[in-house]
N, C-alpha and C positions, 0 to 999 in steps of 0.2 A: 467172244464179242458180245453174246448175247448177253451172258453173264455180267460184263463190264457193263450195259445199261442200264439193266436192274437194278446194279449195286448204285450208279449215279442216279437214276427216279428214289428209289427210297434215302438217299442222302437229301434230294431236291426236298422228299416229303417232310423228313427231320428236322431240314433247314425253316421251312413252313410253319411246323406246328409248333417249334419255339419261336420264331419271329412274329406269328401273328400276336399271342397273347401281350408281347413287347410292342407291337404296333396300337394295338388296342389302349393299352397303358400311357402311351406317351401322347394319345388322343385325348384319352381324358383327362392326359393332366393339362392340354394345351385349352380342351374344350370340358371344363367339368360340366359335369350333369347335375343338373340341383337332387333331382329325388333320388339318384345314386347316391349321394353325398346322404342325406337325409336316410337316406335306409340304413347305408353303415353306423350312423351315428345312432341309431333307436336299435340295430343287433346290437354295439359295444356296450348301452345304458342297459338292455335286458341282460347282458350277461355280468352286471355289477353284484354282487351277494352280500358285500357290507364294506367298510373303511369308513375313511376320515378326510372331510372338507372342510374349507376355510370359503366364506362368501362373502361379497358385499353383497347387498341388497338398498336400491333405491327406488322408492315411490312418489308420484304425485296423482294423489286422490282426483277423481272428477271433477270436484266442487273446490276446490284447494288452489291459490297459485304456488306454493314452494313446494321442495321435493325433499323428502328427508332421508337421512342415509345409516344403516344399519347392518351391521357386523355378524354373521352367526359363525362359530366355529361347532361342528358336528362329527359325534362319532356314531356308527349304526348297523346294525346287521336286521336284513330282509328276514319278513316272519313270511310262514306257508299259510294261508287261509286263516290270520289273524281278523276278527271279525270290527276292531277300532284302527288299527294303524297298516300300513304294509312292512312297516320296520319298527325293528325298538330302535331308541335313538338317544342319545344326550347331546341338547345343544347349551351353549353359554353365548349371551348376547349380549351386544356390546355396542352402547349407543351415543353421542354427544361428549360427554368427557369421561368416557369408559363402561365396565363393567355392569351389568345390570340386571340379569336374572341367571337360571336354569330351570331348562325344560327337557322330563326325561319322561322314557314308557319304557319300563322295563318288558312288556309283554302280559307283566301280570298287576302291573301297579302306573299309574297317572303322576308324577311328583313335578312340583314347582315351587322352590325356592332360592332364595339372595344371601348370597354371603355378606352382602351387607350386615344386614341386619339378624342374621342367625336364624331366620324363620322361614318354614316354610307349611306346604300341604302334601299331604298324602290322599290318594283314591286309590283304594284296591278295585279293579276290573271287576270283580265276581258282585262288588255295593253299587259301583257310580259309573257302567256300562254307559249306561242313554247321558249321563252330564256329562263324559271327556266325549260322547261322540257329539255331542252337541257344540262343541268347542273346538272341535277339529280343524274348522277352518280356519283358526285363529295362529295355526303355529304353520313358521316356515318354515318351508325345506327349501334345498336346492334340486326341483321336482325334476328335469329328465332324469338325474343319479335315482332320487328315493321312491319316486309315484311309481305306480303299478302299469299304469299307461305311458308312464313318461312325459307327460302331461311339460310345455308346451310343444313337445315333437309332437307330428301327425303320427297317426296310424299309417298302416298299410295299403287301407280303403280309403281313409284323407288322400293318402298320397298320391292313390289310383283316379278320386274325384276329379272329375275335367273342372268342377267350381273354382277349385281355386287354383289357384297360381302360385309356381314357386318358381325364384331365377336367383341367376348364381351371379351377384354383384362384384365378386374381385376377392381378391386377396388381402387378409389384414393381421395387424402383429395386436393379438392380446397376453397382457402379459409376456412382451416376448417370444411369444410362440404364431409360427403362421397360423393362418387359420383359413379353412375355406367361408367365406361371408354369403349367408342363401336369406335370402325375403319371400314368406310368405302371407302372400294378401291374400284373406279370408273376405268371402261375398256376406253382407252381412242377413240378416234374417230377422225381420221384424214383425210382432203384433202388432195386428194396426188398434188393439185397442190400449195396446200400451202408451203410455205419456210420455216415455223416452225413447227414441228413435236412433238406433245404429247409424250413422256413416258410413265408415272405414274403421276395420280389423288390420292390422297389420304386424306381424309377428318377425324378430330378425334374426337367424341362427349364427353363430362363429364356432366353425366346428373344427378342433384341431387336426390340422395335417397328418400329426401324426399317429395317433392313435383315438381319432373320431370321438373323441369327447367331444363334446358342447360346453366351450370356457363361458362364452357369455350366450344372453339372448336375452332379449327386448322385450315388450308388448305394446302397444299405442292404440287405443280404442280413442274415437271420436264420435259425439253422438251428438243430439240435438235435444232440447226440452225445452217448453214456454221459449223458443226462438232465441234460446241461447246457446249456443255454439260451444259444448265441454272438452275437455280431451282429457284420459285416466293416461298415465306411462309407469312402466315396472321394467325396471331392468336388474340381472341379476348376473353377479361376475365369480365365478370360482379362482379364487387367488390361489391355492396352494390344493393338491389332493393325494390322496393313495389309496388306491382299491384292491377288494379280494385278497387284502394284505391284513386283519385286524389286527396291531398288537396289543390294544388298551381292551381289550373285552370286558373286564372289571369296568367300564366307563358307565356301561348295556345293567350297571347292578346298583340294588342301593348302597352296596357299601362305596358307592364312588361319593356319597353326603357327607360331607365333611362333619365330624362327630361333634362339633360346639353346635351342628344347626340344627337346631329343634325342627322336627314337622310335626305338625297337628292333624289329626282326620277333618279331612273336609266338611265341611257346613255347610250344604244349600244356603244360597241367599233368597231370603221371604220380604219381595218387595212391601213396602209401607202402603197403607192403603190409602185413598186418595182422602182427602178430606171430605166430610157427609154433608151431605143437603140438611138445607136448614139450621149451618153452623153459620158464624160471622167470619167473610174472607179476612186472612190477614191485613194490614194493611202494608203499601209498601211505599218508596219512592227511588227513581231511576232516572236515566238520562236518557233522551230521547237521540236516532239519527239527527234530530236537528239543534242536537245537543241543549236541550231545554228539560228541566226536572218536571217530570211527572210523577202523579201520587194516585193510588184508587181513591184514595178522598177526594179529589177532583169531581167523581163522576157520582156524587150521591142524587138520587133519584132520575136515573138515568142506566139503564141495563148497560151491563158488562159482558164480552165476548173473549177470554183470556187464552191465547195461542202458545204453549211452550213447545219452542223448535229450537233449529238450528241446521246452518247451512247445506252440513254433509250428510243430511239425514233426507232417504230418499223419501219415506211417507211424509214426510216433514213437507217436501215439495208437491205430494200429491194433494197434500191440503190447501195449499196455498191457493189455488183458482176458485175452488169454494167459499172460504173465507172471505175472498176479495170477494164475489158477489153480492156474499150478505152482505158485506160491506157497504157497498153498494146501493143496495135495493133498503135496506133500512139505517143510512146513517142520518136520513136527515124525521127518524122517526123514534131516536131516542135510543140506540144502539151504539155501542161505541167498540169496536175490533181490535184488540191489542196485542201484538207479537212483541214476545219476553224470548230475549235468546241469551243463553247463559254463555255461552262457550265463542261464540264470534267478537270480532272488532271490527270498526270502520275504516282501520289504514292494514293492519293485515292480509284479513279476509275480504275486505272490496266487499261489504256486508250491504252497505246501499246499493251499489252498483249492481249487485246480482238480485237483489230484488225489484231493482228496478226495470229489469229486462224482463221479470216474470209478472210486472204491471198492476206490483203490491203497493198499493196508497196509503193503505189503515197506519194507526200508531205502530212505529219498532222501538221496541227499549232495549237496550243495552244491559251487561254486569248485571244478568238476573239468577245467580247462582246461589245465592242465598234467599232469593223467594223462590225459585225451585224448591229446595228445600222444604222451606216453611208449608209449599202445597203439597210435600210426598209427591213431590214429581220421579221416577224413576224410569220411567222410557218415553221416547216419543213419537208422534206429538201426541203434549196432554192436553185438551180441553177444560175449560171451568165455563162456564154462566152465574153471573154475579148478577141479583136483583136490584133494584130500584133503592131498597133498604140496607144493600151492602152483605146480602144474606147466601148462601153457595147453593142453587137450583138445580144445578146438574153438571157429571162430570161425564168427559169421554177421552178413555185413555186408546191412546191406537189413531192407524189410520181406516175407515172403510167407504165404498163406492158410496151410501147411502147416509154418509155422516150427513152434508149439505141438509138434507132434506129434514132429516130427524133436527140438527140444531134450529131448522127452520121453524118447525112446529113450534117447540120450546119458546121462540125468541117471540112468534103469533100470541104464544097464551100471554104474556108477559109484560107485553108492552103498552 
């Protein structure tokens, strides 16, 4: 008798120690747990070591209203303590009505070129280290698979952080496949001597049911600057994948360049130097936001203050409050302030409208892309000071805290 109880408690225990972990499971499939979810999803992405994805990619810039939409197909294998990339990779990118580059790191060489046109470049790692790491930011991945951090998954310590907040909004079919849907709102973090001012971070995970990949995920920054109200969005969709499976490895080499495409060794680009004091400015003529031709012969004996910007350019905006003041304080003393933007329009870009929130009065001209030119303009913003006799006084390429003051002095001796 004794014996028959023993034998029914360790059946009671048996019955237990399988049913709980079966109770536990059916809990959180009824009640998921967001950082559960999120942990599995950043173990599956660390344990990825190379394959091949297919992505959309869509953006809308902060200063931008449309979103543009772009294709990478990519094959890659993870390097150990590679000191430029965390993987070699080859992608081909495919934009608007097709086809449009490749972008490859063999591990030991930088290469980009178009079968279009049969040309491309080469950087060997060992010559042009500091240019492709300088460039780095420029190429996309589909970063929880390829970043080292996995980068937009939290870490482990994000995750542990009481700041932010992650909740598990439902269930959703991407591409066909369920998917667990997790948001996480990031507290934002602001300098307050900064100009532009965080909002809301807001990050949206879809992570599949079945094998905790990350098919899509989101970004949404909103910020504020000169009391205008921006939003940046990126969202990025894995259409097709296979991992820890490479069968193209030749993709990871040069001889995946197709033999009619020339590469060439890289060239640093040596921007043009600005035009010298004491030359004669070009002359030019443009249209004005208020759709009227303006010409620098307008303003002879009369100082010139000449602004090359444009909208998506953040020092571009940090000049702008300065400008307006001189504007300001010496327009009625023989100073005349004119922003040339080469790259914006009035019915696209809402080129007036965004300046008009940042409470820019001075002259804007429009289609200044060939007097960029003409001034060696190559990054911006570039300043010029144009004299009384049409003569070039001084130039300031960049933006800095103490431009305002310095153009001040300048515009003092001059006028």
């Amino acid at each position: 008798m004794i014996k028959r109880i023993k034998e029914l408690k360790m059946k009671n225990i048996i019955f237990w120690i399988g049913i709980i972990p079966a109770l536990l499971f059916m809990s959180f499939m009824e009640h998921p747990n967001a950082e559960q979810i999120i942990n599995m999803s950043l173990s599956k992405c660390r344990s990825i070591k190379n394959g091949y994805y297919e992505m959309e990619h869509h953006m809308k810039y902060m200063s931008e209203k449309d979103t543009s939409s772009k294709t990478f197909k990519c094959h890659f294998k993870k390097l150990n303590n590679d000191s430029l990339y965390p993987a070699a990779f080859h992608y081909k990118t495919f934009y608007g009505d097709g086809y449009k580059s490749d972008i490859m790191y063999t591990g030991d060489e930088f290469v980009s070129f178009s079968t279009n046109d049969s040309s491309g470049t080469i950087m060997p790692k060992t010559q042009w280290a500091k240019e492709i790491q300088t460039y780095s930011h420029n190429r996309t991945f589909y970063s929880p698979i390829l970043e080292k951090d996995c980068d937009p998954l939290p870490s482990e310590s994000a995750i542990l952080d009481k700041k932010m907040t992650f909740t598990y909004i439902g269930e959703a079919q991407i591409n066909n496949q369920p998917c667990y849907h997790i948001r996480n709102s990031v507290p934002p973090e602001n300098d307050s001597t900064s100009a532009m001012k965080t909002l809301s971070t807001e990050i949206n995970y879809w992570i599949n049911k079945k094998d905790s990949i990350p098919l899509q995920y989101s970004i949404e920054i909103k910020m504020v600057m000169d009391n205008d109200t921006m939003m940046q969005f990126e969202k990025k969709v894995l259409k097709k994948y296979e991992f820890n499976n490479l069968k193209e490895e030749n993709q990871l080499t040069l001889s995946s360049v197709p033999t009619y495409v020339k590469l060439k060794d890289y060239e640093p680009y040596t921007p043009p130097k600005l035009l010298a004091s004491n030359t004669a400015a070009p002359n030019w003529s443009l249209i004005s936001l208020e759709n009227k031709t303006v010409q620098l012969s307008d303003f002879k004996g009369e100082l010139v203050l000449i602004d090359f910007f444009f909208k998506s350019c953040y020092p571009c905006m940090l000049a702008l409050p300065g400008l307006q003041k001189l504007h300001e304080k010496y327009k009625d003393k023989g100073l005349n302030v004119i922003g040339i933007d080469p790259f914006d329009s009035i019915e696209k870009d809402d080129i007036a409208n965004f300046l008009k929130k940042r409470g820019v009065t001075y002259t804007i001209l429009l289609g200044g892309n060939d007097v960029a030119n003409a001034y060696n303009v190559s990054g911006y913003p570039t300043i010029y000071l144009i004299d009384k006799k049409g003569k070039i006084i001084a130039t300031t390429p960049g933006y800095s805290e103490n431009m305002e003051d310095r153009l001040e002095e300048i515009i003092l001796e001059y006028l």
